[in-house]
C-alpha positions in Angstrom: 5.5 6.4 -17.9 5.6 5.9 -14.0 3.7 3.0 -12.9 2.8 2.5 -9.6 1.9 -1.0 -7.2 1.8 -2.2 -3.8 1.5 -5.5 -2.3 1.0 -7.0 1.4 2.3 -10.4 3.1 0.7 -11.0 6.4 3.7 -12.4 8.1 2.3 -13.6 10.7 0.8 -16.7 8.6 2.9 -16.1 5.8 0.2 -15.6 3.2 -0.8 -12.9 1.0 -3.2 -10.0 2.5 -6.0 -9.8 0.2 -9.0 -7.7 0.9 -7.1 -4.6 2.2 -8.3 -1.3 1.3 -5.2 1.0 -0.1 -5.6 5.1 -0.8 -3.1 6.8 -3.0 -3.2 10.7 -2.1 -0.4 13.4 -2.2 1.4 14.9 0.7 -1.0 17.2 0.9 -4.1 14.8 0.8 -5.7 15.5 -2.4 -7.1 11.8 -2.8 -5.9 10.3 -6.2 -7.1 6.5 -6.4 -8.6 4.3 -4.2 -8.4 -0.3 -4.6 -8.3 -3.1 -3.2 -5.7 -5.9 -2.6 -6.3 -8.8 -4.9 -6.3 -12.9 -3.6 -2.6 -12.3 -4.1 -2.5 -9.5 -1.7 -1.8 -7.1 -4.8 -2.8 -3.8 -6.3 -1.1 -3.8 -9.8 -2.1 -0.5 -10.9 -2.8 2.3 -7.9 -3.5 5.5 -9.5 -2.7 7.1 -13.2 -0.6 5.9 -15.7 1.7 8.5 -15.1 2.5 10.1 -11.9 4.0 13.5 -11.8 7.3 13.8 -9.7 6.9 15.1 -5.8 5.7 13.5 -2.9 2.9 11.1 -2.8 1.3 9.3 0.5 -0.3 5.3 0.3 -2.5 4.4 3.4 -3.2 1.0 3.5 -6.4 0.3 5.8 -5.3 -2.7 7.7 -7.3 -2.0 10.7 -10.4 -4.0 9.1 -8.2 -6.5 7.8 -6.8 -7.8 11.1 -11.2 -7.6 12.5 -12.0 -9.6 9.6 -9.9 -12.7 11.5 -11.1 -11.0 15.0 -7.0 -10.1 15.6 -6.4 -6.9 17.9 -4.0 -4.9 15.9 -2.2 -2.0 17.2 -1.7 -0.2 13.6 -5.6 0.2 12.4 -3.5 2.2 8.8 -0.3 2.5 7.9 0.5 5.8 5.8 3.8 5.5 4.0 5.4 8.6 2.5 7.2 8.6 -0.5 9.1 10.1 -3.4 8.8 10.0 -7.3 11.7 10.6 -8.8 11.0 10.0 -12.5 8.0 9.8 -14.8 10.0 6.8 -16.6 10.2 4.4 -14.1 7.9 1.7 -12.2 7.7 2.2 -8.3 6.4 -0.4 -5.9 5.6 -0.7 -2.5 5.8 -3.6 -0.6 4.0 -3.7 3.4 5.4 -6.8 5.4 3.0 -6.7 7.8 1.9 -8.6 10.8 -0.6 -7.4 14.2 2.4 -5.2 16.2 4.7 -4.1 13.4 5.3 -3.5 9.8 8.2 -2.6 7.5 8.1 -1.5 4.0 10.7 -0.7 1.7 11.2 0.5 -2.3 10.3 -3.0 -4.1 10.6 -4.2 -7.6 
């Protein structure tokens, strides 16, 4: 079964992003699941057990994040597109993050 997770590292103090709101949906916007980055900055399970294959969308809210700390941030969300390829494998999406920029990438 696919399996799908995401965690965040604020970069800018090196430390795990906890608190940040994270919305699964697909391309098209049909919401799917909705959680919340644990103390480790984790979401180990976003959405069903199994995912279909096609195109899938995660917005991570990290507008309120950054206010919590009273940081400016020029990215209030960050939607990142992706593919599943297969129902058989575990997909996971990492967000490096800090207040002006960002990078993400296919993690383990």
């Amino acid at each position: 079964m696919s399996h799908l997770s995401a965690h965040i590292l604020d970069t800018r103090w090196g430390v795990p992003a906890a608190g940040v709101e994270l919305t699964l949906s697909t391309a098209s916007g049909e919401h799917i699941a909705s959680a919340t980055t644990d103390a480790d900055g984790r979401v180990r399970d976003l959405g069903p057990q199994t995912l279909d294959t096609g195109d899938y969308r995660i917005t991570f809210e990290t507008g309120d994040y950054f206010a919590a700390s009273d940081q400016a941030t020029f990215f209030p969300r960050i939607t990142v597109d992706f593919t599943i390829g297969s129902t058989q494998e575990h997909y996971h999406v990492p967000l490096l993050l800090s207040p002006f920029a960002f990078s993400t990438y296919r993690g383990s």
